[in-house]
N, C-alpha and C positions, 0 to 999 in steps of 0.2 A: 829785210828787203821788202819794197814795197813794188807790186807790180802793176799795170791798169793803163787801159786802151786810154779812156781819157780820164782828168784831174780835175778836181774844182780846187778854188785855190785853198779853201779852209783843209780840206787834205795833205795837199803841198805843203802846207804849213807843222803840220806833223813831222815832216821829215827832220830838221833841223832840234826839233825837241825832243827825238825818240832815239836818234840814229847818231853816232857816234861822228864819221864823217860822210856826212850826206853828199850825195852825186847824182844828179839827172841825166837821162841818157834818154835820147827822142832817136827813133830808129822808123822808119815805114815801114809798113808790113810788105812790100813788095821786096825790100832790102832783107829783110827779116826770113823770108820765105826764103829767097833764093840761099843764104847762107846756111840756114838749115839743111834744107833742101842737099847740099854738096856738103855738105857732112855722113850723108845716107839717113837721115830723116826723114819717116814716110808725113806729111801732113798735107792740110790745105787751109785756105784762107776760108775766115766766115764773118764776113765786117756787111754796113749798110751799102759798100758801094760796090757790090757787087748784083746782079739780078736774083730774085723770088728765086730761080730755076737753080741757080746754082746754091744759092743760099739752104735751101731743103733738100740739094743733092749731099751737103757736108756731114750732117749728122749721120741720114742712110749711108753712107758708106762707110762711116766711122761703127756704126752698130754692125755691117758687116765683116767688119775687121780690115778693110783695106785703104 
């Protein structure tokens, strides 16, 4: 399995010569979140489109355990 927020195509291109039957799956992290989420997954989101404030809030709380 190959995972990753984004591709370049020389990557992509891997899959079909590595991978038995290769499948793309494009998902949002917003989708992504929430399905975890209602699983009982504790996480959070850490992408660019979020603000500085929240972005260096992700990690500190992840070192504190929560």
């Amino acid at each position: 399995m190959m995972f990753t927020a984004t591709i370049t195509l020389v990557i992509e291109s891997l899959g079909p010569k590595y991978l038995r039957r290769p499948a793309s799956v494009y998902i949002g992290v917003a989708v992504l979140t929430k399905v975890l989420a209602e699983k009982g997954n504790s996480l959070c989101t850490l992408h660019g489109g979020k603000y500085q404030e929240c972005r260096d809030l992700a990690p500190a709380q992840f070192k504190l355990g929560q």
